[in-house]
N, C-alpha and C positions, 0 to 999 in steps of 0.2 A: 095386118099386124095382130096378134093372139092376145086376146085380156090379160093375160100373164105379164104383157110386157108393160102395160099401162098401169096394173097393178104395182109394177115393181117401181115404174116411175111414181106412183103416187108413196109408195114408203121412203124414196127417197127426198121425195116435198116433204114428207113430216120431220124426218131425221136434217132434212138441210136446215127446214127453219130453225132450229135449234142452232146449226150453228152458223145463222146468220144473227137471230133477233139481240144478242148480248148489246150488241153495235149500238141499242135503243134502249138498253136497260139497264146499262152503265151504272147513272147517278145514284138510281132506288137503289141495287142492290149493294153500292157503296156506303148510302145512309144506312140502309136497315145490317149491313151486317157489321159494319163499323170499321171501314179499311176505306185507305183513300181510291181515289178514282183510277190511277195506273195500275195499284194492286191490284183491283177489280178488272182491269182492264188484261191482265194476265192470266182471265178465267179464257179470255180468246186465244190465246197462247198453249193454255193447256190443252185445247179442244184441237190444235194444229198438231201438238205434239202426237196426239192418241189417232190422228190421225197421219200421220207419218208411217207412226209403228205399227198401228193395226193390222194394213191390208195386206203386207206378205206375211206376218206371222202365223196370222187370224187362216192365211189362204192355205198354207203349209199343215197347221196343225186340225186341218177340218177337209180334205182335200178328198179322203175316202169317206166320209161320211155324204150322207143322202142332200141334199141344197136344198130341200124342202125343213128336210129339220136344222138345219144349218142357219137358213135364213130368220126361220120363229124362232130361234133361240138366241140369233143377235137380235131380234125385234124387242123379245123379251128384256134384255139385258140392260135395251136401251131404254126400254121405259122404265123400267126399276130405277135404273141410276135417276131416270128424272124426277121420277116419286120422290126419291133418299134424296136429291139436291134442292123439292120442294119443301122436303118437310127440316131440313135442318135448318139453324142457325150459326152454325160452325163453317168461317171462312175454308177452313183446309179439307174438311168432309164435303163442303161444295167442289173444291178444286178438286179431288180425288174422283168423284161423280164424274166431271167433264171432260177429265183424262179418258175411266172406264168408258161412257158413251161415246164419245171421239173412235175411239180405239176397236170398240164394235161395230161402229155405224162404217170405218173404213173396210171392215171387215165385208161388212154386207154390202158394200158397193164392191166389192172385189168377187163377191159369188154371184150377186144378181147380175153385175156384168155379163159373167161367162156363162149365167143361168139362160139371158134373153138372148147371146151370140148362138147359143142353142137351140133355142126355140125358132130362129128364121133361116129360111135357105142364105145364102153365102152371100149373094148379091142385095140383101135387106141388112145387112150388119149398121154397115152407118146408120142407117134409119130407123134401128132398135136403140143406139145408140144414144141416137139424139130423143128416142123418148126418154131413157132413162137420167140423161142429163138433162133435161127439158124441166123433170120434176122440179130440181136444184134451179134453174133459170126462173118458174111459178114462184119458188123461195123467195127469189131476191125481189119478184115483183111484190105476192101476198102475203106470203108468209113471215118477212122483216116488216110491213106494212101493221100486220095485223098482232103480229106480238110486241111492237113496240103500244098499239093501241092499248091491246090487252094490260099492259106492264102499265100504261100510264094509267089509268082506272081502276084494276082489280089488283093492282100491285105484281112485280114480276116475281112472284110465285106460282101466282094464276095461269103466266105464261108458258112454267114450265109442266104445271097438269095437261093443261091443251095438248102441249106433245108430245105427252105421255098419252090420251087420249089417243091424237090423230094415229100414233103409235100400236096403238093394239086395235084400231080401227084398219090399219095395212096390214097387221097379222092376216086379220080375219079373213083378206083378200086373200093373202100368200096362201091361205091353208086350202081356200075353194078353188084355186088357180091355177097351182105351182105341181106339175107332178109330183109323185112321191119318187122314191127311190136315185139312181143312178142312170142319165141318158145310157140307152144301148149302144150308142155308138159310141162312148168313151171306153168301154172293157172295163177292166180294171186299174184307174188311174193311180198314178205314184210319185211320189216327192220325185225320185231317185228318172223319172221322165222326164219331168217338165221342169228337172230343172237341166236337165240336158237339152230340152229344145229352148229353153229361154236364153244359153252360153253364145249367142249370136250379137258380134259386135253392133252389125245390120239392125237389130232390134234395142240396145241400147241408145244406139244412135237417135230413135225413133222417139224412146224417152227421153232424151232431153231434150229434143226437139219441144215434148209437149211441157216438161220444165222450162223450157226458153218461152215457150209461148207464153203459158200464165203467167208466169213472172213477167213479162210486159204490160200484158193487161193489167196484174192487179200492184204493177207499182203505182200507178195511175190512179185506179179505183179505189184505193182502199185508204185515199185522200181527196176525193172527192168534197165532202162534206165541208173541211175547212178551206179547198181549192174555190168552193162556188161563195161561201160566206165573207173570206178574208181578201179576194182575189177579186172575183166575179162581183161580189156586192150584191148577193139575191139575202132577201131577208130570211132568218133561219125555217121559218114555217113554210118556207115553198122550197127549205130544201128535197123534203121526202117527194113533192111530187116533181122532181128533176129525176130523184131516182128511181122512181116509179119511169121515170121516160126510158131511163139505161136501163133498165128490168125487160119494158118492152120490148126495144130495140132486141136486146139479149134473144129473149123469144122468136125474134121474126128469124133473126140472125140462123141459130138452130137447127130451127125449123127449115130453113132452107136449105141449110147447110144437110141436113137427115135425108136429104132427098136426092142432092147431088155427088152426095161424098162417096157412096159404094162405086161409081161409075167412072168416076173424074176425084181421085182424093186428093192427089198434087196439082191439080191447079184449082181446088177446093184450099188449099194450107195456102198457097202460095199471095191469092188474091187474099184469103183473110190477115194475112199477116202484113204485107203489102200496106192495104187497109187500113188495119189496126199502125202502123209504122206513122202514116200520114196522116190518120187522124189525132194521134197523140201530138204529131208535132205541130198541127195545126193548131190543137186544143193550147199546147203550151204558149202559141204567138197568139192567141186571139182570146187568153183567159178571160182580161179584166171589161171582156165586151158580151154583154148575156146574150144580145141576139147572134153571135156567133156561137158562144161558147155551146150553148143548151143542146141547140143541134147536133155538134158534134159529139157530147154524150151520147145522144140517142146511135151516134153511126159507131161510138168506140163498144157498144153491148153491141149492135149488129155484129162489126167484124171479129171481136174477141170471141164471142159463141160462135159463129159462124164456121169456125176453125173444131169447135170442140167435135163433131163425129166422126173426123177424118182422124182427130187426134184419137178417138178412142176406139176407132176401127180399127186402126192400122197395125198394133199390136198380135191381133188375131190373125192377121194374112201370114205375119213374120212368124209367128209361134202356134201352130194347128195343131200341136202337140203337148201345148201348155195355155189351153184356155185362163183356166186357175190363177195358174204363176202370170201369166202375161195381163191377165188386168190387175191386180193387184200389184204390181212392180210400175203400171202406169198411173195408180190411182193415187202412189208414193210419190209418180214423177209429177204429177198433176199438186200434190201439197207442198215437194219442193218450191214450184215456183209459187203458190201462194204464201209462204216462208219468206223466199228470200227477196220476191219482186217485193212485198212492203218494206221490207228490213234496209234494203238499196234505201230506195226513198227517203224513210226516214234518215238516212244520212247524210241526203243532198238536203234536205231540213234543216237537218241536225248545224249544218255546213254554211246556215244563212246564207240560203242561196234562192230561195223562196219556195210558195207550193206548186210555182209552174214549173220548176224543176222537176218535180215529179213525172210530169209529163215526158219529158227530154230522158229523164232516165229509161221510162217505156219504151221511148224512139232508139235508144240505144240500145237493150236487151231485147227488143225485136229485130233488129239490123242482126243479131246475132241467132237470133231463132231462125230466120231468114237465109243466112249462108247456112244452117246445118241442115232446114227442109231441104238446100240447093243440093249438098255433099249427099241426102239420102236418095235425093230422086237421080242422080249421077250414078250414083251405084246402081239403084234400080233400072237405070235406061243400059248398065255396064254387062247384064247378062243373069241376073239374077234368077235362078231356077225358082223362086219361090215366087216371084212374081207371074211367069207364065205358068206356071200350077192355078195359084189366084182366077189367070184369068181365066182359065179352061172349066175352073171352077164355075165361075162366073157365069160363063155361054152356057155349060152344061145346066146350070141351074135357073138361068133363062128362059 
């Protein structure tokens, strides 16, 4: 695997942590800038938005330009805003920062994607994949770990210099690393291309599959914390190191998943989701008991990453003519379901219905990821020219 893709995984450990650590820096940055805690809590909300919108617009209006300068200039972007979100004290110039950085950082996972599907032969995609998603997985173990530290100590301003910091510290990688100019084998790439090879129902299909996925998983996850406290009964200080266990799991999950996925992607989706279906609904019958419950976090990060290279390969088999467009259109379908799997939840919540509901809602939006992996590998087993391309691809690069 080429430094380049390591590097690219590590800018996106700096830019994830950002948008995981809020999750821990809630209360301070509700006292010090003088808004209640939900309003604050809407700084996470803006950072989903800028990342919705970011990666096709960001991929569209940058798509002839070189992904070496593409990439330092959303690196740039990102740590500026985190500089101007340090140094103010103005609720709404923070929210504007979180928008802007969201919004570039989905940028930058939409060119690094198609920067590192570049940089490996065809049969290594899953497995560039999973390093660049890997970073993001480091996030949820160290880098929410260590800026909640940072935030309780140095205060969460401190937190957002570090990422600014680790920030121009990826630069400096991307700039020793990352060729310059335009791969030779793209020509000359154009809106007016990719977005003709992206018009493939086959490839939408594909994204909402990886929509259906995370939104399972993170209806689930992204209630964890009052699921182990109010449910579970683990006292609130040993909640970080439970998710420190789902951070690992996530890891191992990945990591596995980066090695098998180029080879076997649908029965890669199929067992993670599978998985992920029956660990949730386990996790929902067996909340209020720790020595069951804890376990099963550790297996909902395996199976929910597990799924993540097949999900971010798969795009590039369907669309070889819209690197660009095709991971940015995934990296959307990928913040769908981190959007809408909490926004469920909190309505089975909302619904006093408790937080093992949450869980049951995952079981339910996986049952549906589930039948659409079924309908894409149908098709694909149905005669799909792009499939045996792939595979010819594949032997040939063997």
């Amino acid at each position: 695997m080429p430094l380049a893709v390591y590097i690219l995984g590590l800018s996106i450990f700096a830019q994830g942590t950002s948008e995981l650590m809020l999750a821990g820096l809630l209360p301070g940055m509700a006292a010090d800038l003088g808004v209640s805690i939900p309003d604050a809590g809407l700084l996470i909300s803006a950072f989903a938005l800028g990342m919705l919108v970011g990666a096709p617009l960001l991929a569209v209006a940058t798509i002839r330009l070189p992904r070496r300068t593409v990439l330092l200039s959303f690196l740039a972007i990102f740590a500026l805003s985190h500089v101007a979100g340090a140094l103010t004290a103005d609720y709404a110039v923070l929210f504007a920062t979180r928008v802007v950085g969201a919004f570039v950082y989905a940028g930058f996972w939409a060119v690094a994607a198609a920067t590192a599907i570049g940089l490996v032969p065809v049969n290594a995609r899953a497995k560039a994949m999973s390093v660049l998603a890997g970073g993001l997985t480091v996030a949820t173990i160290l880098g929410l770990a260590a800026g909640t530290v940072i935030g309780q100590h140095l205060g969460w301003r401190a937190a957002f210099w570090a990422v600014a910091g680790l920030s121009a510290l990826s630069a400096i990688g991307v700039l020793a690393t990352i060729p310059g100019g335009r791969p030779k084998t793209e020509g000359a790439p154009s809106v007016t291309t990719e977005l003709r090879a992206i018009a493939r129902p086959r490839l939408w299909l594909a994204y909402g599959v990886t929509a259906l996925t995370t939104g399972a998983l993170l209806a689930t996850f992204s209630y964890l914390s009052p699921l182990l406290t109010g449910v579970t009964g683990i006292d609130e200080p040993w909640v970080p190191a439970v998710l420190a266990l789902y951070g690992a799991g996530s890891l191992i999950g990945i990591t596995i998943g980066g090695r098998i996925g180029d080879a076997r992607p649908f029965p890669l989706l199929f067992t993670g989701v599978v998985g992920l279906v029956l660990t949730s609904a386990a996790l929902a019958l067996s909340a209020e008991v720790a020595v069951l419950a804890i376990p099963l976090i550790f297996l909902l990060g395996a199976f929910g990453f597990g799924t993540n290279p097949a999900l971010n390969a798969r795009p590039f088999a369907l669309a070889k003519n819209a690197p660009t467009l095709a991971a940015a259109f995934n990296v959307a379908a990928f913040n769908v379901g981190i959007t809408v799997g909490p926004w469920v939840g909190g309505l089975m919540i909302s619904a006093d219905l408790g937080y093992a509901s949450v869980a049951w809602t995952g079981v339910a939006i996986g049952v549906v990821a589930l039948a659409a992996a079924a309908l894409s590998a149908a098709l694909e087993r149905g005669g799909n020219p792009l499939r045996k391309t792939h595979e010819v691809e594949i032997r040939s690069a063997a």
